[in-house]
Backbone as ProteinMPNN parsed JSONL, in Angstrom:
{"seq_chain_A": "XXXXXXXXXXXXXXXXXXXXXXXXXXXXXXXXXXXXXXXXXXXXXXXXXXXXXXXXXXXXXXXXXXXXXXXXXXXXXXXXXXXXXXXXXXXXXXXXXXXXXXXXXXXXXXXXXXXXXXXXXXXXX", "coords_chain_A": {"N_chain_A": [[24.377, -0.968, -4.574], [21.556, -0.365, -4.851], [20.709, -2.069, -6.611], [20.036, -4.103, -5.533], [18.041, -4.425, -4.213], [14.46, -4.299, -3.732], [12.459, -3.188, -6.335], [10.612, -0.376, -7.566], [7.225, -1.081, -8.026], [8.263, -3.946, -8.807], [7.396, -7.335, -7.845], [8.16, -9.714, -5.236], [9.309, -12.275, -6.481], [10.472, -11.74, -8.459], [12.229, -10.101, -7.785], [13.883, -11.842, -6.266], [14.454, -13.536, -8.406], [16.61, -11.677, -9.644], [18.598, -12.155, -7.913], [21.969, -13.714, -7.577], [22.004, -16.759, -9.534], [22.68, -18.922, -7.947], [22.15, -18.066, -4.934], [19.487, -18.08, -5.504], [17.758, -20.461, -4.467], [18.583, -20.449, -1.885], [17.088, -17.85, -1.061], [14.643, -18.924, -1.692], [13.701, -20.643, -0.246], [14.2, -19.575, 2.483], [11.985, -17.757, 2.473], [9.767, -19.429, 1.986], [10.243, -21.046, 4.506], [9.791, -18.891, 6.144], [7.083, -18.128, 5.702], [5.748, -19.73, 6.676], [5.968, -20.251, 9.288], [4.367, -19.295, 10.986], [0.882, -18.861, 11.108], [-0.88, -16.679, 9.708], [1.205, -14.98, 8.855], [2.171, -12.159, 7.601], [3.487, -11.169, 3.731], [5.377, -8.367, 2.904], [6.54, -5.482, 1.341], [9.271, -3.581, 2.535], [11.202, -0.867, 3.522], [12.538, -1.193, 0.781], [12.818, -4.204, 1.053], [11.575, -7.485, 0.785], [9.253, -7.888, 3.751], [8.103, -9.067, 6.927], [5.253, -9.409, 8.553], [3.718, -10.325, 11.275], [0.005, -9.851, 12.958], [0.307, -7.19, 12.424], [2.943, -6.188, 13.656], [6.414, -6.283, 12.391], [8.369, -8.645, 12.068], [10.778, -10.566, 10.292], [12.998, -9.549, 7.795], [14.566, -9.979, 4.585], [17.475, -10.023, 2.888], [19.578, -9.938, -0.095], [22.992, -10.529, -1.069], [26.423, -10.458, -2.652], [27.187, -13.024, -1.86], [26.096, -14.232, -0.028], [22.821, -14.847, 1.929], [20.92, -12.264, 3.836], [19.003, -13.42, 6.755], [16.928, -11.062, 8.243], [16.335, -10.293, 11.926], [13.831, -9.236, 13.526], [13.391, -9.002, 16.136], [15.569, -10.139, 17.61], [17.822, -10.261, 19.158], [16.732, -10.945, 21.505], [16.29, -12.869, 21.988], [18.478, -14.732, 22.535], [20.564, -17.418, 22.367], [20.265, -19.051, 19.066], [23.62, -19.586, 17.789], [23.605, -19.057, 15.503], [22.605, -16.307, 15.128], [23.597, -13.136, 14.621], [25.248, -9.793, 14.846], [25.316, -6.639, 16.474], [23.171, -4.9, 17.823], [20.428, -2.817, 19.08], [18.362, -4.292, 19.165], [17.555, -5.845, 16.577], [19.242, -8.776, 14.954], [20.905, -10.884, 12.301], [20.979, -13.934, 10.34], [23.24, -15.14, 8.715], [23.742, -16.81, 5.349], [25.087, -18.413, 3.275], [25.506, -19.441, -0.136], [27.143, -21.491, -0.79], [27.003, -24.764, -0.069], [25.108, -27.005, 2.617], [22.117, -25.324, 3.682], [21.052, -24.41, 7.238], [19.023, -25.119, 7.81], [17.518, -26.294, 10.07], [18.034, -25.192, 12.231], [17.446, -22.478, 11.516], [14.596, -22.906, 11.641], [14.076, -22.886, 13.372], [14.552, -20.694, 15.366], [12.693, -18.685, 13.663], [10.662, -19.941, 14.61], [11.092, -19.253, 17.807], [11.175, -16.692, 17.459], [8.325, -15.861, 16.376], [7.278, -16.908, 18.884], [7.98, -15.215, 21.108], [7.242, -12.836, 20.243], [4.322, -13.658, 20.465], [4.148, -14.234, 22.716], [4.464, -11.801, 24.366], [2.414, -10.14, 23.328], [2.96, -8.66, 21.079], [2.215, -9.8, 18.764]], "CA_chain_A": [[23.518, -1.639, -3.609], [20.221, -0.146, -5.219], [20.012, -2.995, -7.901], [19.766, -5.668, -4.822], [16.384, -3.867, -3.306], [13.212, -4.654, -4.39], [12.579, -1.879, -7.463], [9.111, 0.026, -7.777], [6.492, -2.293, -9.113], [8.529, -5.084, -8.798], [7.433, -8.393, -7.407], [9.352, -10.513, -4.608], [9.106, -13.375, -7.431], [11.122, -10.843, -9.543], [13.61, -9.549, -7.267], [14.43, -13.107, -6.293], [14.982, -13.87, -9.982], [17.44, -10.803, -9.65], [19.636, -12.513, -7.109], [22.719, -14.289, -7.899], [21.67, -17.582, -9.717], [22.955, -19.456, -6.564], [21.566, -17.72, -4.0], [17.498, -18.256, -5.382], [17.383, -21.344, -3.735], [18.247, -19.884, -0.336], [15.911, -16.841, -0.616], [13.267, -19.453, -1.864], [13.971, -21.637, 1.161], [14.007, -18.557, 3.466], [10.798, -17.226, 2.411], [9.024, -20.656, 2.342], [9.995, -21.334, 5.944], [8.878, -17.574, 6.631], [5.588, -17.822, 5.398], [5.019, -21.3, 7.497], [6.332, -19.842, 10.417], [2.853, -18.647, 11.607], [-0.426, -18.865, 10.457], [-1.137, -14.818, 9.296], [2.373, -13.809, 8.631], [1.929, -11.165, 5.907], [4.66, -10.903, 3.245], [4.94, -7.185, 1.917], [7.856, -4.853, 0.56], [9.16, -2.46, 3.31], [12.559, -0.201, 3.452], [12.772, -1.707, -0.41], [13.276, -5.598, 1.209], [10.809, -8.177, 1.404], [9.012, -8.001, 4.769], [7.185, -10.562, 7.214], [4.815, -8.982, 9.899], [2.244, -10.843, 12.208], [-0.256, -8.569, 12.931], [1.094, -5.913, 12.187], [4.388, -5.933, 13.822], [7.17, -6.888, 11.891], [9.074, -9.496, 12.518], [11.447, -10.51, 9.833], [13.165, -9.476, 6.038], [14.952, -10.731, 3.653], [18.445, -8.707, 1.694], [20.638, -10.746, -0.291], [24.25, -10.236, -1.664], [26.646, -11.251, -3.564], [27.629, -14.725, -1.241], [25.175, -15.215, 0.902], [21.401, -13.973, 2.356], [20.667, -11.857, 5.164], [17.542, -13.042, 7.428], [16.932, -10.05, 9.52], [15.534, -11.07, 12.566], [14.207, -8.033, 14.319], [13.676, -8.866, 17.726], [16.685, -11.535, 17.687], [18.402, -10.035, 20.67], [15.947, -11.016, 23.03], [16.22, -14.45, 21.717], [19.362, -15.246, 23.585], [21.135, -18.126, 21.739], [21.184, -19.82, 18.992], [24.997, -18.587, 17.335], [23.684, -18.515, 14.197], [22.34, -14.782, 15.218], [24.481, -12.444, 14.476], [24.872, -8.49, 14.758], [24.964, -6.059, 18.363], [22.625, -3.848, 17.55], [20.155, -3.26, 20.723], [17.179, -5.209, 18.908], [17.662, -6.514, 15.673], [20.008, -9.81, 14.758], [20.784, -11.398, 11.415], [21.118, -14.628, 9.9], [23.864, -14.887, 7.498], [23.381, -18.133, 4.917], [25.763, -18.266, 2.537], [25.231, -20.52, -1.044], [27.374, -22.831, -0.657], [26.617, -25.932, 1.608], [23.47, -26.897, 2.824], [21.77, -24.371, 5.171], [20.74, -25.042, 8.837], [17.886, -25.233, 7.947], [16.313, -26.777, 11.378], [18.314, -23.958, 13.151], [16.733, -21.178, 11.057], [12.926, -22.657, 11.818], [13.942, -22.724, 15.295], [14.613, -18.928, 15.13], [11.742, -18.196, 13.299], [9.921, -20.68, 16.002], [11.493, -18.732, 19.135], [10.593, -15.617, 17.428], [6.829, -15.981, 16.497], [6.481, -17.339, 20.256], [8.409, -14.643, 22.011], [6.307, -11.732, 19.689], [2.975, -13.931, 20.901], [4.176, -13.989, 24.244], [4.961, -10.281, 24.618], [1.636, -9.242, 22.459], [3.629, -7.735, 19.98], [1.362, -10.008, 17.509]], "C_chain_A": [[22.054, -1.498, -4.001], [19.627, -1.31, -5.554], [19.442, -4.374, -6.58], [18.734, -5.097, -3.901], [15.751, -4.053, -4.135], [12.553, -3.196, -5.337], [11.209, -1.605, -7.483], [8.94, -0.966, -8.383], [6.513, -3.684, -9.042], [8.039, -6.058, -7.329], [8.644, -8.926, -6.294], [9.712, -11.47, -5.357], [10.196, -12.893, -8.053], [12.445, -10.571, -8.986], [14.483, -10.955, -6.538], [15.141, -13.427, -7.397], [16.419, -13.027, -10.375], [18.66, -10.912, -9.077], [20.436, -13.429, -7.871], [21.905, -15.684, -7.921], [22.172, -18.738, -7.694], [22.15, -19.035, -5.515], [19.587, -17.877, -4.129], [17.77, -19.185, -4.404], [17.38, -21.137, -2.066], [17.066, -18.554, -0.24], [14.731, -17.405, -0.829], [12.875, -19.966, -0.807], [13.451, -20.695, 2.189], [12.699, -18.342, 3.236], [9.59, -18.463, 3.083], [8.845, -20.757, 3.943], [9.467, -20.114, 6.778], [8.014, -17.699, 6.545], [4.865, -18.569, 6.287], [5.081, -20.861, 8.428], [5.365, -19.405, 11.888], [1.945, -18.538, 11.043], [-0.504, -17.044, 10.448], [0.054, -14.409, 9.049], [2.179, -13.754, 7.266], [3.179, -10.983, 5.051], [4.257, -9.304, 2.242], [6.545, -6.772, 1.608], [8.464, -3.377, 2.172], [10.868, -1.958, 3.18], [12.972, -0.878, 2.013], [13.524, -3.369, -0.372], [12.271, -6.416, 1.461], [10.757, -8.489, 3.229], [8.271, -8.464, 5.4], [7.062, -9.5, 8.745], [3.731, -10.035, 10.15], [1.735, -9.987, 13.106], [-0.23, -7.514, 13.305], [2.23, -5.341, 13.021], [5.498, -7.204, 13.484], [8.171, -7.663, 12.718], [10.743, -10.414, 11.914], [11.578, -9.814, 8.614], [14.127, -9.926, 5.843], [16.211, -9.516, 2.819], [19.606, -9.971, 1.533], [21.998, -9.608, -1.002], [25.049, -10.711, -2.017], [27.101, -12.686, -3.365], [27.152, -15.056, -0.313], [23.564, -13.744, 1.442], [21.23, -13.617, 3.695], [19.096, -12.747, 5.839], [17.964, -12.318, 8.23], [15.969, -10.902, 10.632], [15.194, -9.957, 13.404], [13.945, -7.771, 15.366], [14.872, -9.713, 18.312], [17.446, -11.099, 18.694], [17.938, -10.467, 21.692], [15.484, -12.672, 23.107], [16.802, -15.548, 22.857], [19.763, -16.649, 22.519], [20.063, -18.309, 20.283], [22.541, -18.859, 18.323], [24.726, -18.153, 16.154], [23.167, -16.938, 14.006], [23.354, -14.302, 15.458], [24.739, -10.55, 14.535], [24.917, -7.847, 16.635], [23.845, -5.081, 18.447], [21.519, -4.073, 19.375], [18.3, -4.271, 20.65], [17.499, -6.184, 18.04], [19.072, -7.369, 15.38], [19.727, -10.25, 13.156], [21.6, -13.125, 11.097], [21.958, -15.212, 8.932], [23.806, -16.413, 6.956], [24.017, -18.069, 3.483], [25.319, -19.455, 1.366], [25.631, -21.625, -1.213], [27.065, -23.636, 0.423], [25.39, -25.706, 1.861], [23.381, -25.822, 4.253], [20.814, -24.725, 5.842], [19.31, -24.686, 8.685], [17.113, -25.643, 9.615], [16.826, -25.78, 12.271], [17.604, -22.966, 12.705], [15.11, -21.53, 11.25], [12.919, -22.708, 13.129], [13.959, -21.399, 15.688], [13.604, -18.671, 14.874], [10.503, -18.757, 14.545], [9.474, -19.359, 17.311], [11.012, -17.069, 18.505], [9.174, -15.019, 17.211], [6.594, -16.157, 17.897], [6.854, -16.057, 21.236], [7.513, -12.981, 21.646], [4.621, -12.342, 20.508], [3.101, -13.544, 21.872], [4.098, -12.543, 24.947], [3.601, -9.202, 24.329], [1.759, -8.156, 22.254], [2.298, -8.334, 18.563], [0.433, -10.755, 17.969]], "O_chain_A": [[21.27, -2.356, -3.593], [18.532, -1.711, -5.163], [18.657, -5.298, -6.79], [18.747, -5.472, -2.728], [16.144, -4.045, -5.301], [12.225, -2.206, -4.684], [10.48, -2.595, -7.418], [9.713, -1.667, -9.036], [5.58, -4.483, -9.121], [8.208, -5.723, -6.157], [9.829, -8.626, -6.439], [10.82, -11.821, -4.952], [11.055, -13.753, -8.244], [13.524, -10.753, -9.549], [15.701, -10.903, -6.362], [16.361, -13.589, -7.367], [17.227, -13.484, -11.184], [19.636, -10.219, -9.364], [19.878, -14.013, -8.8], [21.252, -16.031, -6.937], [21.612, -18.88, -6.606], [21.31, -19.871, -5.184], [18.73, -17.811, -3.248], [18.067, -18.687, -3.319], [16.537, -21.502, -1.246], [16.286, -18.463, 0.708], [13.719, -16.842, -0.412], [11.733, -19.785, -0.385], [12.38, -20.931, 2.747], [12.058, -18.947, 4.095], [8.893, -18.458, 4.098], [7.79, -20.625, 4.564], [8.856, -20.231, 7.839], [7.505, -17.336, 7.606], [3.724, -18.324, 6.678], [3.955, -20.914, 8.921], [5.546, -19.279, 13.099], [2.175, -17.857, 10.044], [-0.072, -16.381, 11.39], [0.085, -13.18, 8.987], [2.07, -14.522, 6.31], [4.117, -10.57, 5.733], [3.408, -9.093, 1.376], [7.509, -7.537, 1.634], [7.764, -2.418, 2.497], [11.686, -2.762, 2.732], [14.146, -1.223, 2.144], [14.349, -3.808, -1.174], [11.826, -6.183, 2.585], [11.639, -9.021, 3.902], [7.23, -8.563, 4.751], [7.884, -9.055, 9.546], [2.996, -10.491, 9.274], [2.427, -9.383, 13.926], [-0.652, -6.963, 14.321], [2.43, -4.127, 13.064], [5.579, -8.36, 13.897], [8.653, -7.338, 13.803], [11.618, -10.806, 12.687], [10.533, -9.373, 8.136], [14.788, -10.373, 6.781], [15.891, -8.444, 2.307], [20.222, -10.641, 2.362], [21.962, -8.414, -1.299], [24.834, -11.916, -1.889], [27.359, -13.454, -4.291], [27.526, -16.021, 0.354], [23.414, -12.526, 1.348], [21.344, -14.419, 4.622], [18.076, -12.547, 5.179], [18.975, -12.485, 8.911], [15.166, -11.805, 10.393], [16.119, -9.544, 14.103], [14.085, -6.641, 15.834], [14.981, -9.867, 19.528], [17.832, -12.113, 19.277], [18.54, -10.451, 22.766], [14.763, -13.356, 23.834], [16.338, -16.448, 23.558], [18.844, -16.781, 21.711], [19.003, -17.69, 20.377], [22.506, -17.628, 18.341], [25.27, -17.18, 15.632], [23.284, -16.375, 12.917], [24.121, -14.735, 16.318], [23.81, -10.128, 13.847], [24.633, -8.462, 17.664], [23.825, -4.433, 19.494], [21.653, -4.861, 20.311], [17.508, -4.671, 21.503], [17.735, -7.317, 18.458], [20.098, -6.71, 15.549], [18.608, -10.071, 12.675], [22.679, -13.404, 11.619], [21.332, -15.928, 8.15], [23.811, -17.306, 7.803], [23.319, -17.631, 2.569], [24.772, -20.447, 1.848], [25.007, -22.607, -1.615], [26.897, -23.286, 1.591], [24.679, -24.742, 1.578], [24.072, -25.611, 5.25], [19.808, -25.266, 5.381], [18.635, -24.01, 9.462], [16.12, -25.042, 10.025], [16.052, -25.442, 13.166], [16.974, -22.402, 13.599], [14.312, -20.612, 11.059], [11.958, -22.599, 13.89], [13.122, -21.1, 16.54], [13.042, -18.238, 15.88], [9.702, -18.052, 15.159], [8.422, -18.815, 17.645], [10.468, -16.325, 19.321], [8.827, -13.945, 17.703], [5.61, -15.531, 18.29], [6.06, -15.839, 22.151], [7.22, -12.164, 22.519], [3.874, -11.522, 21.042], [2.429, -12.593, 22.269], [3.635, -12.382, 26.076], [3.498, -8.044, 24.735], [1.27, -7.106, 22.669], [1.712, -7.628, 17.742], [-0.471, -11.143, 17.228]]}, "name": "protein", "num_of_chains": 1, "seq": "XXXXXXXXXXXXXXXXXXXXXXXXXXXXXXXXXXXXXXXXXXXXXXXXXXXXXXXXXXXXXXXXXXXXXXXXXXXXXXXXXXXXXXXXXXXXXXXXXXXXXXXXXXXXXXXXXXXXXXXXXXXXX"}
């Protein structure tokens, strides 16, 4: 599991490149619509996974494997629908987006949507 964390030194550019040829295109995708998601969301490296805070509380990351990409979503409990969240935990929800087939895309910027607004709303960010 080491080799699929982001390695001292290394770049998100890099550890992308590291993922199963298949899967770039979803962690490129993912990121992209992360970065848009909000004007100031910061992309850094945290628990050894690319991580997306607005300021300064995190909000999503990024862990792939070998058939599909996690988005973490880490207030996604308090979301309340859509299905594509996944996980019981008593905060954090994930995204699972597997390589094949196109991905829901307009569901996953609706997530990212509902979660930038519900962090504004709360001033968390």
């Amino acid at each position: 599991m080491g080799e699929r964390k982001v390695q001292d030194g290394e770049s998100i550019d890099a550890w992308i490149l590291r993922a199963p040829t298949d899967l770039q295109p979803v962690l490129h995708g993912l990121r992209e619509r992360v970065l848009a998601s909000a004007p100031g969301m910061v992309e850094s490296v945290k628990w050894r996974h690319p991580y997306y805070s607005l300021n300064g509380e995190g909000l999503f990351s990024l862990m792939w494997f070998t058939a599909h990409v996690n988005l973490e979503v880490w207030h996604g409990a308090h979301l309340g629908g859509p299905d594509l969240l996944q996980g019981s935990g008593k905060h954090a929800r994930h995204v699972k987006v597997h390589a094949n087939g196109q991905p829901p895309w307009s569901a996953i910027e609706a997530i990212l949507a509902a979660a930038c607004e519900r962090a504004a709303a709360s001033g968390e960010a």
